[in-house]
C-alpha positions in Angstrom: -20.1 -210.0 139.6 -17.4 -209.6 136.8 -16.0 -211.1 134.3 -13.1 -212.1 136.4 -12.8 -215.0 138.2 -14.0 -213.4 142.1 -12.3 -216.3 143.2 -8.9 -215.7 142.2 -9.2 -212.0 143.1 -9.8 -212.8 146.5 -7.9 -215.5 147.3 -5.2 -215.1 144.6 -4.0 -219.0 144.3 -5.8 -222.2 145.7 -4.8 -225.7 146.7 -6.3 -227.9 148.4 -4.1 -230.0 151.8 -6.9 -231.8 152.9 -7.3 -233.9 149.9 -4.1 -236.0 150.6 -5.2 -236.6 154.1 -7.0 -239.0 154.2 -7.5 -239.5 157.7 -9.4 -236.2 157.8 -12.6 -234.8 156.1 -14.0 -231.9 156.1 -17.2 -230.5 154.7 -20.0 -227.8 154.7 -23.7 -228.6 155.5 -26.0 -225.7 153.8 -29.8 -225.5 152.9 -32.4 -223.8 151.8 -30.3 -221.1 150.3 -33.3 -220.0 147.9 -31.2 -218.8 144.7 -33.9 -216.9 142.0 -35.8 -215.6 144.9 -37.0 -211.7 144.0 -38.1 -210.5 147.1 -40.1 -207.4 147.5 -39.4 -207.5 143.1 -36.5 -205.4 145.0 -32.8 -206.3 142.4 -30.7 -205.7 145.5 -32.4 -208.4 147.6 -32.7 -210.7 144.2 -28.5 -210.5 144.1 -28.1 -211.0 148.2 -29.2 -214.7 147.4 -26.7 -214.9 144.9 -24.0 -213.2 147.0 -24.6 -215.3 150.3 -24.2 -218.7 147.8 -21.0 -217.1 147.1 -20.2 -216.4 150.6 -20.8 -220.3 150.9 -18.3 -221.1 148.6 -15.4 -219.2 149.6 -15.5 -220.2 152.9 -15.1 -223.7 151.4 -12.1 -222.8 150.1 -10.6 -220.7 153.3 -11.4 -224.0 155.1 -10.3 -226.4 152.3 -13.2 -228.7 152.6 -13.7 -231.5 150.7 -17.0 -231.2 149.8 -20.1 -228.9 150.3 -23.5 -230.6 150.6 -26.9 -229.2 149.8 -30.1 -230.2 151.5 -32.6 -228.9 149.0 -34.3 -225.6 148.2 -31.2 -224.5 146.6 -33.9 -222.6 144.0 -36.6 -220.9 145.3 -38.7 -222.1 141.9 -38.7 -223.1 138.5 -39.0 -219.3 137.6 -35.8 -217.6 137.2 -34.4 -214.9 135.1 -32.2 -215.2 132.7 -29.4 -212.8 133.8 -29.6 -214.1 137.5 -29.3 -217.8 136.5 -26.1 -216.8 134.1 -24.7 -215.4 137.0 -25.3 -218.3 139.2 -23.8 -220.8 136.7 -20.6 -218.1 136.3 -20.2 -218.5 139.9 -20.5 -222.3 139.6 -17.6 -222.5 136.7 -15.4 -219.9 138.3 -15.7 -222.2 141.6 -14.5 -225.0 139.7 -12.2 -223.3 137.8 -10.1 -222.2 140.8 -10.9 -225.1 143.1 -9.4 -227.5 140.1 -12.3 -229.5 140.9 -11.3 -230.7 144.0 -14.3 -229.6 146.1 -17.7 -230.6 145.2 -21.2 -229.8 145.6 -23.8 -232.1 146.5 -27.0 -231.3 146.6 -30.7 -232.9 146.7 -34.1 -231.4 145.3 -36.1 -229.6 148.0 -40.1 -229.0 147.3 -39.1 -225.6 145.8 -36.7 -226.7 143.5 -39.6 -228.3 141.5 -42.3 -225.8 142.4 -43.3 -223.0 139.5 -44.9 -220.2 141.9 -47.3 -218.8 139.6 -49.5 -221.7 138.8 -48.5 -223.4 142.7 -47.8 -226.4 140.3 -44.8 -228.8 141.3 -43.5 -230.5 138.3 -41.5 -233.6 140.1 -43.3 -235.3 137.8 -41.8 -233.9 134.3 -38.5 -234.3 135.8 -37.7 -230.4 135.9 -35.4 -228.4 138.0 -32.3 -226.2 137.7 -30.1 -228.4 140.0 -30.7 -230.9 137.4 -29.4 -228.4 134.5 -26.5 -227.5 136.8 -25.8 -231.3 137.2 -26.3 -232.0 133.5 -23.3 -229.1 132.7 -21.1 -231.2 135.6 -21.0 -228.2 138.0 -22.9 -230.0 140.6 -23.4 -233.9 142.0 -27.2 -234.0 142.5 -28.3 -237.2 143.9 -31.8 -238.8 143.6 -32.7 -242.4 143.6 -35.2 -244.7 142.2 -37.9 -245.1 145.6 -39.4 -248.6 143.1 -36.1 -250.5 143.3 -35.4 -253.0 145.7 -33.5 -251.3 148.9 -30.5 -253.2 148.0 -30.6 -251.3 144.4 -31.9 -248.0 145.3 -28.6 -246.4 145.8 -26.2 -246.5 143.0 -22.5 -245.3 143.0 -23.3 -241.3 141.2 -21.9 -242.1 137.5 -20.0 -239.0 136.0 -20.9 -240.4 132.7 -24.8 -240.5 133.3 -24.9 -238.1 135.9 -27.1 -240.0 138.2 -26.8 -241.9 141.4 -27.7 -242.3 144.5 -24.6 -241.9 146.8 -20.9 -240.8 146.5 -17.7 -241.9 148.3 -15.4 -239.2 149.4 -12.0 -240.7 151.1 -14.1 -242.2 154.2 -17.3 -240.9 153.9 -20.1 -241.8 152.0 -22.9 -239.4 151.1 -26.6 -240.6 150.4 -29.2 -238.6 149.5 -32.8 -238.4 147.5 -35.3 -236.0 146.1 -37.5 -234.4 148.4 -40.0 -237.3 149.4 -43.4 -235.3 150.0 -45.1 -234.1 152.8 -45.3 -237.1 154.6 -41.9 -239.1 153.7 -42.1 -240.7 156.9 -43.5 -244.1 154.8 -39.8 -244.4 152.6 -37.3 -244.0 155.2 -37.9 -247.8 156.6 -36.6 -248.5 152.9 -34.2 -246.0 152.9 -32.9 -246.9 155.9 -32.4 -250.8 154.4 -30.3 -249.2 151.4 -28.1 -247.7 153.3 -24.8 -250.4 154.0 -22.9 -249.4 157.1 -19.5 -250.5 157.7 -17.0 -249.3 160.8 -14.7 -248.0 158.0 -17.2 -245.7 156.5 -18.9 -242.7 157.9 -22.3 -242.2 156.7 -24.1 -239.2 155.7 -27.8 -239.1 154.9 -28.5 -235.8 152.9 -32.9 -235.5 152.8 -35.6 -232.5 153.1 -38.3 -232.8 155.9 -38.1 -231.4 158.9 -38.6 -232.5 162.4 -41.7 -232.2 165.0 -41.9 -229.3 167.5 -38.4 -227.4 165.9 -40.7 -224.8 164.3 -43.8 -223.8 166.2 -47.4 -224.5 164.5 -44.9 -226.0 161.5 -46.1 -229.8 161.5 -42.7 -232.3 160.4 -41.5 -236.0 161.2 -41.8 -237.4 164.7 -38.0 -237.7 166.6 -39.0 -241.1 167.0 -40.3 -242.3 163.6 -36.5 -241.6 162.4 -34.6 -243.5 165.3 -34.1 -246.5 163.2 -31.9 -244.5 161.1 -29.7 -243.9 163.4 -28.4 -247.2 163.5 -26.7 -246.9 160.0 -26.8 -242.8 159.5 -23.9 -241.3 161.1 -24.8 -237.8 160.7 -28.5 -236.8 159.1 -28.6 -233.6 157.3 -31.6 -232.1 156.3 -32.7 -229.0 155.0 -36.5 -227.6 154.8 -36.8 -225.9 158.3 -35.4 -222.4 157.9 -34.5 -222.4 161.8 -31.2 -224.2 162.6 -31.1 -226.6 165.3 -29.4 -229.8 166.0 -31.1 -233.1 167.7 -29.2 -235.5 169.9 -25.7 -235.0 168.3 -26.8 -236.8 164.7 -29.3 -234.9 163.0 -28.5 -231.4 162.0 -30.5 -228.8 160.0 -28.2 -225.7 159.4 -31.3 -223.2 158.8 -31.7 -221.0 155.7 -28.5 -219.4 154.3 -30.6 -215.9 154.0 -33.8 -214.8 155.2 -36.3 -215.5 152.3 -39.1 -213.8 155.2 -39.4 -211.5 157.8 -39.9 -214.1 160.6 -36.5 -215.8 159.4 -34.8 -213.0 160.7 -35.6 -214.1 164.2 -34.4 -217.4 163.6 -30.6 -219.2 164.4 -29.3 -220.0 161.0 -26.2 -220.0 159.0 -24.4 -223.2 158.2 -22.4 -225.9 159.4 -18.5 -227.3 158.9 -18.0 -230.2 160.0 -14.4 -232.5 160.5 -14.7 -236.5 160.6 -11.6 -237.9 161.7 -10.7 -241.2 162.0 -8.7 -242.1 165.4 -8.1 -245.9 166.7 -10.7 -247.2 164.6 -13.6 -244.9 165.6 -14.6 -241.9 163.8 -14.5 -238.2 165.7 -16.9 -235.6 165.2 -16.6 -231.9 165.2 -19.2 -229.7 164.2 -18.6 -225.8 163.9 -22.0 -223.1 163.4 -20.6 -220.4 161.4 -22.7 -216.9 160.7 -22.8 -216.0 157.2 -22.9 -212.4 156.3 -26.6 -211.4 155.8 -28.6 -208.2 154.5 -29.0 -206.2 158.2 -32.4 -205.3 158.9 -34.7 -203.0 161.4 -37.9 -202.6 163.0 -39.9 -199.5 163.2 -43.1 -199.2 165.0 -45.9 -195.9 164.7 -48.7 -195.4 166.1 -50.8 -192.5 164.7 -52.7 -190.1 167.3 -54.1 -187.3 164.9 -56.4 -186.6 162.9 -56.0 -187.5 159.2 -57.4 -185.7 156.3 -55.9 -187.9 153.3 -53.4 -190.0 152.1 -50.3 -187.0 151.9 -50.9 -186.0 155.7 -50.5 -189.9 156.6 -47.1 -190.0 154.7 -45.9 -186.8 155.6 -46.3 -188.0 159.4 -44.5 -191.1 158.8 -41.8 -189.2 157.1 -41.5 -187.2 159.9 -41.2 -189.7 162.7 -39.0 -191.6 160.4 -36.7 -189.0 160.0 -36.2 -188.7 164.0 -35.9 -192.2 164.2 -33.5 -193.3 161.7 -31.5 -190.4 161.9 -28.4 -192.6 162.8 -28.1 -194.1 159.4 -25.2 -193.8 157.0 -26.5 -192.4 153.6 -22.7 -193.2 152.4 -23.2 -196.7 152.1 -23.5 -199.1 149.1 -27.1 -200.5 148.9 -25.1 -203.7 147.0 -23.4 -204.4 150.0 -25.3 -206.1 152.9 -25.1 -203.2 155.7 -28.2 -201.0 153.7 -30.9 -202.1 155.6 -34.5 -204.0 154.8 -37.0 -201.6 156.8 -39.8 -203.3 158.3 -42.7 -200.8 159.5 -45.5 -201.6 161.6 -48.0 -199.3 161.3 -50.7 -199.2 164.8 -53.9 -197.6 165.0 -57.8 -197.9 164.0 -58.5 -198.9 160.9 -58.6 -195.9 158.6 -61.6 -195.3 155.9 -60.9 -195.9 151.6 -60.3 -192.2 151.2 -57.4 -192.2 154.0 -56.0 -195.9 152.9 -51.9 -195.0 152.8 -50.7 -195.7 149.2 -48.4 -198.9 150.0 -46.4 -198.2 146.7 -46.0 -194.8 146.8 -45.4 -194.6 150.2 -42.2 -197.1 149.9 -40.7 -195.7 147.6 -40.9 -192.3 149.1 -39.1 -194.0 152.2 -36.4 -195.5 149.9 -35.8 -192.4 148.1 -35.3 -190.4 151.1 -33.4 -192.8 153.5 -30.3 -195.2 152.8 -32.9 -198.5 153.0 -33.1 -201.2 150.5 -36.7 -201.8 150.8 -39.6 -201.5 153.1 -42.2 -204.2 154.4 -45.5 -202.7 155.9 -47.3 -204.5 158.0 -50.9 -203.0 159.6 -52.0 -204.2 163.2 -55.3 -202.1 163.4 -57.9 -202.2 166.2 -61.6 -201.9 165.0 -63.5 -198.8 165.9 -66.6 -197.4 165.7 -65.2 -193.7 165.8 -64.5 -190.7 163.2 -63.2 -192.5 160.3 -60.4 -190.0 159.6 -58.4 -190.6 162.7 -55.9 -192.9 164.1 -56.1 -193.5 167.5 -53.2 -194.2 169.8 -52.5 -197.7 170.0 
């Protein structure tokens, strides 16, 4: 990113139609987008979290939403880099900058948002995160409430003085939303549920991070019918935490991960949501679009080695080899910044090899990256035990 706003260079001038209608709004519903993570320590991957938040804000302004909401993990931890979390708020200031203000960003602290990685120590309890920096500089609405109050007082109007609160009004709609509520959050919702006030004239939004039973397999979450009693004053739930989109009995909605922060998210539906409330004859209409966001491309590659190896440089130079036959399609032309260079995962098949024919993870990565237009490379090992000559590789 550059010192211009990327913003205006794209879109050249901005305003905003929908926020005179007031019969109509429109919003995005995105989660989990994982800003600071450094995957594989690899800079390009490190800057395609960035990017894809970006990609989530233009399209709020192609579609001239009202409002973008956030359902937690909007940081992948407390640890962040310096330059990358300058670049973040940039992007937040240029955003509001162009937009005038007139679309906000609501978000809600996931369980990574207050996690520092390398102690696995969650600091809820010092009151730390970077959503709450980006809500202390006004560049954000983050919304929280106090769980001790009485339902009735739990969720206060969000004060742009004290930059707290519990819910905000946006023309029609009103947005609710906590912290992330533990492991088991199941026990607050009955309260939760009390504090929310529903009224025919008001469409209400529930913004929380759990995720729901039997959407992610051996991934334990809330039972579909421990939350029913929501239902009867949530109007749309939207939750963040699962990385695999999916949407449960036209009211609760979980848009997936905005980029894959794993290998196994690439399998997964996920992108986000924009959704249009409109008000017709006194009864509020619902439409609900999935839209794809632009994501680092990524392949499979799959050896098995059948002869006999000698050392570490004859392993590599066979995995070179079959490489180079079966990536030959590649374009070397293209920018490793830009999305279409690939992530390269390699499965490697075969016994177990012996310490002195162990491949060199490190070495042999980079040697891939040198020689082929790929960002990074995962390796993952599914050996078969044997009992034969230790410097083989048998067939898989």
């Amino acid at each position: 990113m550059n010192s211009n706003n990327q913003f205006k260079v794209k879109f050249g001038s901005f305003h905003n139609e929908s926020v005179n209608n007031q019969t109509i709004t429109r919003f995005i519903h995105a989660s989990d987008i994982h800003l600071g993570s450094h995957q594989y320590r690899n800079k390009y991957r490190a800057n395609d979290f960035i990017r894809t938040f970006q990609d989530i804000l233009e399209l709020a302004i192609e579609k001239q939403v009202d409002f973008v909401i956030l359902g937690g993990d909007v940081f992948t931890s407390l640890e962040m880099l310096p330059g990358k979390l300058t670049k973040i708020i940039t992007l937040l200031k240029n955003f509001e900058n162009f937009t005038n203000n007139t679309i906000l960003i609501i978000a809600i602290e996931g369980n990574h948002d207050i996690r520092k990685f390398s102690r696995g120590v969650r600091f809820e309890r010092r009151g730390q995160s970077w959503l709450k920096l980006l809500n202390s500089l006004g560049l954000i609405i983050l919304l929280d409430t106090d769980m001790d109050a009485p339902p009735e007082q739990m969720f206060k109007p969000y004060n742009y003085n004290t930059y707290m609160g519990g819910k905000i009004q946006i023309k029609n709609t009103v947005i609710y939303g906590t912290r992330y509520l533990g492991e088991k959050p199941i026990s607050f919702l009955s309260k939760i549920r009390k504090g929310i006030m529903k009224s025919k004239s008001v469409f209400n939004i529930l913004l929380q991070h759990f995720g729901i039973d039997g959407q992610m397999k051996n991934v334990p979450g809330i039972k579909l019918e421990a939350i029913q009693h929501l239902r009867h004053r949530v109007d749309y739930l939207a939750l963040g935490h699962f990385h695999k989109q999916f949407i449960l009995e036209d009211w609760i909605y979980n848009p997936g991960s905005s980029e894959a922060v794993c290998s196994m998210d690439n399998s997964f539906k996920r992108g986000v949501f924009l959704v249009e409330i409109s008000n017709k004859s006194d009864k509020f209409v619902k439409k609900v679009e999935m839209i794809r966001l632009v994501n680092r491309k990524y392949i499979w590659e799959t050896i098995s080695l059948n002869i006999r190896i000698r050392n570490n440089n004859e392993i590599e130079t066979f995995l070179i080899k079959r490489l180079k036959s079966s990536l030959k399609y590649l374009d070397h032309d293209v920018n490793p910044s830009t999305p279409n260079m690939p992530i390269l995962y390699l499965m490697l098949k075969g016994l177990e090899p012996s310490n002195s024919c162990k491949i060199n993870e490190k070495g042999l990565r980079k040697k891939i990256c040198d020689i082929f237009p790929i960002v990074d490379v995962k390796i993952y090992k599914k050996y078969m035990k044997s009992h034969k000559t230790l410097d083989k590789y048998i067939l898989a």
